[in-house]
Residue, then its C-alpha position, 0 to 999 in steps of 0.5 A: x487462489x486469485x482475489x476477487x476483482x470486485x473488492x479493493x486490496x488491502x491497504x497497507x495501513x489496514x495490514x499495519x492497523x489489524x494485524x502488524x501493530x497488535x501483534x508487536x505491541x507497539x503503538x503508532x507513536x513507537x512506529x513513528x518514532x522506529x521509523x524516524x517520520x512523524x506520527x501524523x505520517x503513521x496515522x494517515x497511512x494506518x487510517x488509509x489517508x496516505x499511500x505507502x511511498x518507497x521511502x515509507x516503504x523501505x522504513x516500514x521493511x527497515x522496522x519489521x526486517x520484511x524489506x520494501x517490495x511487501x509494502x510497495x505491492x500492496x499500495x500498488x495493488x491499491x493504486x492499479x484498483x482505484x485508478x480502474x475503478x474511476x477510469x474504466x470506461x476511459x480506459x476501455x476506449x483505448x485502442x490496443x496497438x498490436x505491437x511485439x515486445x521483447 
């Protein structure tokens, strides 16, 4: 099943926010403290203010023992989204070389 191209990705945060955290009943302070950041760090990531970066990424697979590449794919989903979304028609104007890579 493919997502509808219309409509941004996940944010890791949101994951984090709705389901993750709830459903391990600890707070943001608790997640902050496991993962040796401040809480501020957490909340700007959990309220989609902050990008989830490799190192948050290998600690947030560190906590929940589902490694970095989770994390990592879903903020670069976001990313790759946002960036289409402001410079698409920059984007469009790019010749397309025709080049064979191996």
């Amino acid at each position: 099943m493919s997502r509808n191209p219309k409509r941004r990705p996940t944010h890791p945060g949101a994951l984090l926010r709705e389901d993750i955290l709830p459903a391990a009943g600890i707070t943001q302070t608790e997640l902050a403290e496991r993962m040796g950041v401040s809480r501020l760090t957490v909340s700007e990531i959990l309220h989609e203010k902050r990008a989830v970066t490799a190192d948050i990424a290998h600690r947030l697979g560190r906590v929940f023992g589902n490694g970095p590449e989770l994390w990592l794919n879903m903020q670069k989903a976001v990313d790759l989204w946002e960036a289409l979304e402001k410079n698409k028609r920059e984007y469009e104007r790019i010749e397309t070389l025709q080049v064979a890579l191996s």
